[in-house]
C-alpha positions as CSV (number, residue, x, y, z in Angstrom):
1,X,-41.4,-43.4,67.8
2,X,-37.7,-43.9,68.5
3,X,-38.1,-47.8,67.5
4,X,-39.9,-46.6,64.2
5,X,-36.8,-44.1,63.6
6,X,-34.5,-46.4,64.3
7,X,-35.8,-49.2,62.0
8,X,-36.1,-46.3,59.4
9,X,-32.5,-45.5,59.8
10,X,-31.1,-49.4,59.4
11,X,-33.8,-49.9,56.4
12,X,-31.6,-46.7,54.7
13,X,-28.1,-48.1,55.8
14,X,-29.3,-52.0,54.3
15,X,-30.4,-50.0,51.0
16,X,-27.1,-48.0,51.3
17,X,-25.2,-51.3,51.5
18,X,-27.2,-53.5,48.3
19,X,-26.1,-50.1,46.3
20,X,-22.1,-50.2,47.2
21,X,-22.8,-54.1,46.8
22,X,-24.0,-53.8,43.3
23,X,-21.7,-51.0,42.2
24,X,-19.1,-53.4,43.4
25,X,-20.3,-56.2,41.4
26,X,-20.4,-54.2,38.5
27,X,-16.6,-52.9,38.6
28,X,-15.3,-56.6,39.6
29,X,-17.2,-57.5,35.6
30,X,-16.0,-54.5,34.1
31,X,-12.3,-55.6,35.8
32,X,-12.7,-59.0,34.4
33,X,-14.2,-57.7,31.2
34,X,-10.6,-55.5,30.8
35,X,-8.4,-58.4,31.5
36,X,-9.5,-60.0,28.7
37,X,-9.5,-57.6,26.7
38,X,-5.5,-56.7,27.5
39,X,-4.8,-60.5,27.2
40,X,-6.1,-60.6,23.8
41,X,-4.3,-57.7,22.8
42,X,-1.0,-58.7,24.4
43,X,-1.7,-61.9,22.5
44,X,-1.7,-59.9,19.7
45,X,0.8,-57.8,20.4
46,X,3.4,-60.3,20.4
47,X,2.1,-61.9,17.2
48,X,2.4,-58.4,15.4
49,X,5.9,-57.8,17.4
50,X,7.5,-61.2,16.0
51,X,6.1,-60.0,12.4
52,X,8.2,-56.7,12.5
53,X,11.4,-58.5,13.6
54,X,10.9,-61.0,11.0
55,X,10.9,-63.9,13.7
56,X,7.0,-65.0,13.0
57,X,8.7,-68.8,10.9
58,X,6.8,-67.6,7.7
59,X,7.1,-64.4,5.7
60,X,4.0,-62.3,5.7
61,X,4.0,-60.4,2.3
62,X,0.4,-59.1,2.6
63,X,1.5,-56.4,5.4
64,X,4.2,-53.5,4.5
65,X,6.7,-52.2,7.8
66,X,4.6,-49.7,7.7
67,X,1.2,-50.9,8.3
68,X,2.2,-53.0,10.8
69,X,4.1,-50.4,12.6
70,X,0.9,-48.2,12.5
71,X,-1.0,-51.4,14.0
72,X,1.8,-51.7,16.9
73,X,1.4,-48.1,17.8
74,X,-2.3,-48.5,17.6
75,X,-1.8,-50.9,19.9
76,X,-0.1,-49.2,22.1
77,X,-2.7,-46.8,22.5
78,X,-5.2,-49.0,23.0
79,X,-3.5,-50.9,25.6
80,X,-2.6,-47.4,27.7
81,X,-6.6,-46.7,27.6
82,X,-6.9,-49.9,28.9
83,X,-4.6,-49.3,31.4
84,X,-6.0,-45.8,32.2
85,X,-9.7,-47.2,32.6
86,X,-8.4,-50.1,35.3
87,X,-7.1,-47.3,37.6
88,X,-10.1,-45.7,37.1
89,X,-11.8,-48.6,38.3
90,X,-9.9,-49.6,41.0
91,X,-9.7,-46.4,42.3
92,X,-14.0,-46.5,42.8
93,X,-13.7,-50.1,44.0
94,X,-11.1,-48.4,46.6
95,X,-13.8,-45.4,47.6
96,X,-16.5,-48.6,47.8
97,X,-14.6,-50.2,50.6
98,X,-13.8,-46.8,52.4
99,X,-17.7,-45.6,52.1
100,X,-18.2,-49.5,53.4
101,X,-15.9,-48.9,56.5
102,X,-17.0,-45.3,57.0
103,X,-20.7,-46.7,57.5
104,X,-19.6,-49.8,59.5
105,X,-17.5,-47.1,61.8
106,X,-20.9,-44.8,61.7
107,X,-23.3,-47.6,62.8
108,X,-21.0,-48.4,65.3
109,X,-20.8,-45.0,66.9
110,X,-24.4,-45.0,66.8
111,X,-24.7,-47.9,68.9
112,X,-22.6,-46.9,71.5
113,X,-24.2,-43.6,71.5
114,X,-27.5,-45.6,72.3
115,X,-26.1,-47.9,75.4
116,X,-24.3,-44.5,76.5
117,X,-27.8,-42.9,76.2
118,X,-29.9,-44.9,78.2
């Protein structure tokens, strides 16, 4: 019975640990996924910030000041959501290793518990 319990209990911490593993998988994408996404838009970015000083080589008369100056703020924006969303994500990458630890301290304890106990 104890055997059964305790085969029960590691079967629920090795099910524990493939859902921390996937979730982390999944934020590492979504991390990778972002930094593209800011590269391009710095890429951009600079594109659009050598346009409004006039240092792009070659005059641009399709785009007024003031479109591109509501395409830099835009930008802007855009990048601080971007930025926003990353600490969000590293922040639940952070709890995954702490909930990790916490249950490699846990299984731990219960070991000793069990040579103290016999």
């Amino acid at each position: 019975r104890r055997r059964k319990l305790e085969k029960e209990t590691k079967q629920l911490i090795k099910q524990e640990e493939l859902k921390r593993l996937h979730k982390a998988q999944a934020v590492q994408r979504q991390l990778e996924e972002l930094e593209e996404r800011q590269r391009a838009l710095e890429i951009f970015g600079v594109k659009l910030e050598r346009e409004l000083r006039g240092e792009s080589g070659k005059y641009s008369g399709t785009k007024d000041e003031t479109q591109m100056l509501h395409e830099w703020f835009e930008l802007v924006l855009e990048k601080n959501k971007l930025m926003r969303y990353e600490s969000e994500l590293l922040i639940i990458a952070q709890e995954l290793e702490l909930e990790d630890h916490q249950s490699r301290l846990e299984q731990k304890l219960r070991e000793k518990m069990a040579i103290d106990g016999k």
